[in-house]
C-alpha positions in Angstrom: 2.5 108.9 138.2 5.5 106.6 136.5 2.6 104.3 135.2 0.0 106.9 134.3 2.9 108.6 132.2 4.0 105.3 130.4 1.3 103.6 129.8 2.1 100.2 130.3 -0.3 98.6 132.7 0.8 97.9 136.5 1.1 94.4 136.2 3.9 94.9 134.5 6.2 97.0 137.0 7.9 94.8 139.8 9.4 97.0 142.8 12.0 95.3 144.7 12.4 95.3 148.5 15.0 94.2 150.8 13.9 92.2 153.6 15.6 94.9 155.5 12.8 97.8 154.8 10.8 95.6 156.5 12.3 95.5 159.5 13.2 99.5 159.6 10.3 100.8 158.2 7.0 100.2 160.7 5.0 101.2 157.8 6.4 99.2 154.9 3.4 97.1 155.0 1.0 99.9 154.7 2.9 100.9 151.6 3.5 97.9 150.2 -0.4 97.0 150.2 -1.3 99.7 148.4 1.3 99.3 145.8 -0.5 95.9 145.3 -3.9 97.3 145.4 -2.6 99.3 142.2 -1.6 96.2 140.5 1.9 96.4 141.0 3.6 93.9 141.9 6.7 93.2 144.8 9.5 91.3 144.9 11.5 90.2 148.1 15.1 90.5 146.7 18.0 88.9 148.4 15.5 86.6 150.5 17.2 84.2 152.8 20.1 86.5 153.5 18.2 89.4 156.0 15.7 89.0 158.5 13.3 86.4 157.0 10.6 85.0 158.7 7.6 82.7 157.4 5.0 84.7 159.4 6.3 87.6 157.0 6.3 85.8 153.6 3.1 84.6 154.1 1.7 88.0 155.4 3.3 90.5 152.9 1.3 91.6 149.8 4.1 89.8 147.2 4.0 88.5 144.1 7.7 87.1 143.7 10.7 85.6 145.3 14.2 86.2 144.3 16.8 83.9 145.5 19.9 85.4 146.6 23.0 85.0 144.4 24.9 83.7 147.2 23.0 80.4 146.7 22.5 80.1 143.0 26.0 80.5 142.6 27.0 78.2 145.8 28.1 74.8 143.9 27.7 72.6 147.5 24.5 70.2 147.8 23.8 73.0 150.6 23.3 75.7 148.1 21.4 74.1 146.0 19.2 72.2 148.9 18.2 76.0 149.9 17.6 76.9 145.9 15.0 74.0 145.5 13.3 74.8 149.2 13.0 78.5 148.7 11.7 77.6 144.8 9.2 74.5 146.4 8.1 77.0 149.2 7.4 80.2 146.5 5.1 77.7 144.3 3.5 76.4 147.5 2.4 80.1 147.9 1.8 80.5 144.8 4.5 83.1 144.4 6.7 83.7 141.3 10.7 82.5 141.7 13.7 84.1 140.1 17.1 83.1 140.3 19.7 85.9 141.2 23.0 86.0 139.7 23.3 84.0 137.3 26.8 83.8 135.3 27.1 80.5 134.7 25.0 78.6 132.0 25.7 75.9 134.8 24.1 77.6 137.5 21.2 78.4 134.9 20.8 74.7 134.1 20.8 73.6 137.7 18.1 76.1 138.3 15.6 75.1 135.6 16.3 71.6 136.9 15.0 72.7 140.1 11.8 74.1 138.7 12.9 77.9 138.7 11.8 79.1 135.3 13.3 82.7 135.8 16.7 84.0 135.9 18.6 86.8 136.3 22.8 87.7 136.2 25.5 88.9 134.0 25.4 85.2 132.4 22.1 86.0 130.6 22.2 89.8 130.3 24.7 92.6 131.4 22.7 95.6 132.9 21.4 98.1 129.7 20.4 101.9 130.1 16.6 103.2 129.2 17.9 103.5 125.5 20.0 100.3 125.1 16.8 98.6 126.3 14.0 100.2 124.6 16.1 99.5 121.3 16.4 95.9 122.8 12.5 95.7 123.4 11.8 97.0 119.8 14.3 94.6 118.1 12.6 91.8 120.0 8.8 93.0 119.3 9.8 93.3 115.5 11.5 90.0 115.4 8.8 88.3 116.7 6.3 86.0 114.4 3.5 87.9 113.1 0.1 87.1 114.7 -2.5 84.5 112.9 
């Protein structure tokens, strides 16, 4: 009803799980397929942290992987063996990757260097309300180059 009311095509609307759901909701998947068959798209957020398991990842109708802050902002070769695995693994799939809490422009340079071309934290963007960002949005589309 959200899309039908806005607009914006489905592609464009990412819901975010926990891996937990999963695990205490039998019918999760159910749902979660027909979300994709809508076009929406679903993110695992947090992954690595919960109740992960490969038979899941490559099962679950997802478009995206979001590595858990923990890691991103873990400064050990450990870390930041897990960040390029989890990023190597979501491309394998051919799954989208997104950095998680990024506050660092360290930590966002280590993860472009490891191939993750999104990010997301308090380091790139604080957290804006419905108005802050649709006057963000606009600013954006009307600085943008004009079209050939």
């Amino acid at each position: 009803d959200a899309l039908t009311a806005s607009g914006l095509p489905a592609g464009l609307l990412v819901v975010e799980i926990t891996e937990t759901v999963l695990v205490d909701d039998p019918a999760a998947y159910a749902h979660l397929a027909a979300l994709r068959d809508l076009g929406i798209n679903i993110a695992i957020d947090d992954f690595g942290t919960g109740f992960s398991s490969l038979t899941r990842l490559v099962t679950l109708p997802i478009a995206e992987l979001k590595i858990d802050q923990s890691f991103v902002q873990g400064e050990d070769s450990d870390s930041q063996a897990v960040v390029g695995a989890i990023i190597s693994l979501a491309r394998s799939l051919g799954l989208e990757v997104v950095g998680e809490g990024v506050e660092t422009s360290e930590q966002l340079q280590l993860l472009r260097q490891a191939g993750c071309e999104r990010a997301q934290g308090y380091g790139i963007c604080k957290p804006r309300g419905f108005d802050q960002i649709t006057e963000f949005l606009i600013e954006r589309a009307l600085a943008a180059p004009a079209l050939p």
